[in-house]
C-alpha positions as CSV (number, residue, x, y, z in Angstrom):
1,X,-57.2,61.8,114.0
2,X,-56.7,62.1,117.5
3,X,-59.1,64.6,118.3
4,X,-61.8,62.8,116.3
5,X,-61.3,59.3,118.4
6,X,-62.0,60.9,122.0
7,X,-64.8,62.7,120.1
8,X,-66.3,59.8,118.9
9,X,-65.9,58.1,122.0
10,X,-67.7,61.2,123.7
11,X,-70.4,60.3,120.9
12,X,-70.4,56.3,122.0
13,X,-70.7,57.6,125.9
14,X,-73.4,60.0,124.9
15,X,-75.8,57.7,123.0
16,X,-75.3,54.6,126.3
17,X,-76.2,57.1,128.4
18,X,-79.3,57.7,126.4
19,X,-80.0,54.3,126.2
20,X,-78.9,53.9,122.8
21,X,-75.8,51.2,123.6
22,X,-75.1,49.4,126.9
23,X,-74.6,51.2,130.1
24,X,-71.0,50.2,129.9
25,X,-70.2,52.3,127.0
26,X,-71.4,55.3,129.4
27,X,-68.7,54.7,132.1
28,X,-65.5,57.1,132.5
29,X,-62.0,56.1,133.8
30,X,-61.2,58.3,136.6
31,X,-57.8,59.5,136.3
32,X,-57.8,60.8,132.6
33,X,-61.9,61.2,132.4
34,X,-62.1,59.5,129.3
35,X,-65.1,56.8,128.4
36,X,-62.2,54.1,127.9
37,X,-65.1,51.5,127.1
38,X,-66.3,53.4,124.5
39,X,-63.2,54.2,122.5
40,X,-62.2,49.9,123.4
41,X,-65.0,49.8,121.3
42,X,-65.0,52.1,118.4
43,X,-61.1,50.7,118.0
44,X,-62.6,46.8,117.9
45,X,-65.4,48.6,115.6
46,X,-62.4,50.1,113.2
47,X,-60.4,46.8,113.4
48,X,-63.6,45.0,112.0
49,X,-64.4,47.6,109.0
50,X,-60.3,47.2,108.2
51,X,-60.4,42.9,107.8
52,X,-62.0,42.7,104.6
53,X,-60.5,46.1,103.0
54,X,-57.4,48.4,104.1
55,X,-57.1,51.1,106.1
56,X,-57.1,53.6,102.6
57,X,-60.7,52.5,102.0
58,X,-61.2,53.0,105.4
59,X,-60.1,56.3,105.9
60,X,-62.0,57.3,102.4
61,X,-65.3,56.3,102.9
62,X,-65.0,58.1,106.3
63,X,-63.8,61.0,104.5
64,X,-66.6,61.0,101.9
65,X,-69.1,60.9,105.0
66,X,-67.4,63.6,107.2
67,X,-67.6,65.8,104.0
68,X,-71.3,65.3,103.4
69,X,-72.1,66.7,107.0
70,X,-69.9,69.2,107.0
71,X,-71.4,70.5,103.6
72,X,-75.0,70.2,105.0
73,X,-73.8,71.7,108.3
74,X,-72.4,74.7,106.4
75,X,-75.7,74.9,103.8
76,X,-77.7,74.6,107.1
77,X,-75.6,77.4,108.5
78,X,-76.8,79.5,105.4
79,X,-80.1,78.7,105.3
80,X,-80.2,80.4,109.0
81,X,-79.0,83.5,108.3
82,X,-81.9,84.2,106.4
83,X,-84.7,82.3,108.1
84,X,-83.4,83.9,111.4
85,X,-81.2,87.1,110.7
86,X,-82.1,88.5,114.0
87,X,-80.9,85.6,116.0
88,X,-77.6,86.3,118.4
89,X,-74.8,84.2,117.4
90,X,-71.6,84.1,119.2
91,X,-69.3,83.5,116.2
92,X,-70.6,85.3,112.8
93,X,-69.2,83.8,109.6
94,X,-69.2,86.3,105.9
95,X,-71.7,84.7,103.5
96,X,-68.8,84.0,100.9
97,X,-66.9,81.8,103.3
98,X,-69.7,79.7,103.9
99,X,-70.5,79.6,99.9
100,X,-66.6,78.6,99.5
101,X,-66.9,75.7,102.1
102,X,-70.0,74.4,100.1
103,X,-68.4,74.7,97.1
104,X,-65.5,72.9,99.0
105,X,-67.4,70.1,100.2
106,X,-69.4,69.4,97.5
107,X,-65.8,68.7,95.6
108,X,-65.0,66.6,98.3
109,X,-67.6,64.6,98.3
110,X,-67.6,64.4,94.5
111,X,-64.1,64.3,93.1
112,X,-63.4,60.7,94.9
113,X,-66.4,59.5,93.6
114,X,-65.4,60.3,90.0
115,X,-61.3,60.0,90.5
116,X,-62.2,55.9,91.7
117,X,-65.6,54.8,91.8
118,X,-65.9,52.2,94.4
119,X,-69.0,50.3,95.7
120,X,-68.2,51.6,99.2
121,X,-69.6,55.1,98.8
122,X,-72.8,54.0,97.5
123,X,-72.8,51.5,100.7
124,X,-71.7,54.7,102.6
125,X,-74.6,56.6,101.4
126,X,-76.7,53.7,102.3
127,X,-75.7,53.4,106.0
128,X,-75.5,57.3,106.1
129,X,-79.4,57.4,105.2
130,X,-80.5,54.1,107.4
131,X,-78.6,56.4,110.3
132,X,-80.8,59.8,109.1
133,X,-84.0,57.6,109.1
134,X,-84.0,55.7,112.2
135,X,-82.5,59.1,114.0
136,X,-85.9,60.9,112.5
137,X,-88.1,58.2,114.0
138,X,-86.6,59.1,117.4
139,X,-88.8,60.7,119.6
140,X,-86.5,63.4,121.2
């Protein structure tokens, strides 16, 4: 949890810096050289999402999410080895790993899903593809 708040801050920082947010998500504080705005406001982001549900929902729908990336980040990671077997990579994962952390995170995404169906995933799945959409009209 911890590593994933100064990440996301990072993420905040990045995307005012680009333009994205205001330029005073895109400031650091000096001593520690950590974007304090921009973790002020992802924790006043997180206190809003947690008023009208608890922090189990919360840390659910998040879950549900993370899992969804990381499952296209690791069918993405398949996908390359063949497209681009010569390519140099600096770490090299076996085939069946990857195949098991599909398999894992397409349970993971799934089982919650089934276990407790809630309104919130399909709202996740929602904001998840607004996000995709207006990040592919992007001219980068």
């Amino acid at each position: 949890a911890n590593a994933t708040i100064y990440a996301s801050g990072r993420y905040f920082m990045v995307g005012a810096r680009y333009g994205y947010l205001p330029e005073i998500f895109s400031c650091i504080q000096k001593q520690r050289l950590t974007p304090l705005p921009s973790i002020v406001l992802m924790t006043i982001i997180s206190i809003i999402y947690c008023i009208p549900s608890n922090i189990g929902n919360l840390i659910g729908f998040v879950s549900f999410v993370s899992w969804m990336f990381f499952g296209l980040t690791f069918l993405a990671t398949i996908f390359c080895k063949f497209t681009k077997a010569k390519a140099d990579r600096v770490i090299k994962v076996p085939i069946p790993v990857i195949i098991f952390m599909i398999l894992v995170s397409i349970y993971l995404v799934i089982a919650p899903v089934i276990s407790s169906p809630n309104i919130g995933y399909l709202v996740a799945i929602i904001i998840l593809l607004i996000g995709l959409l207006s990040l592919s009209s992007l001219e980068i």
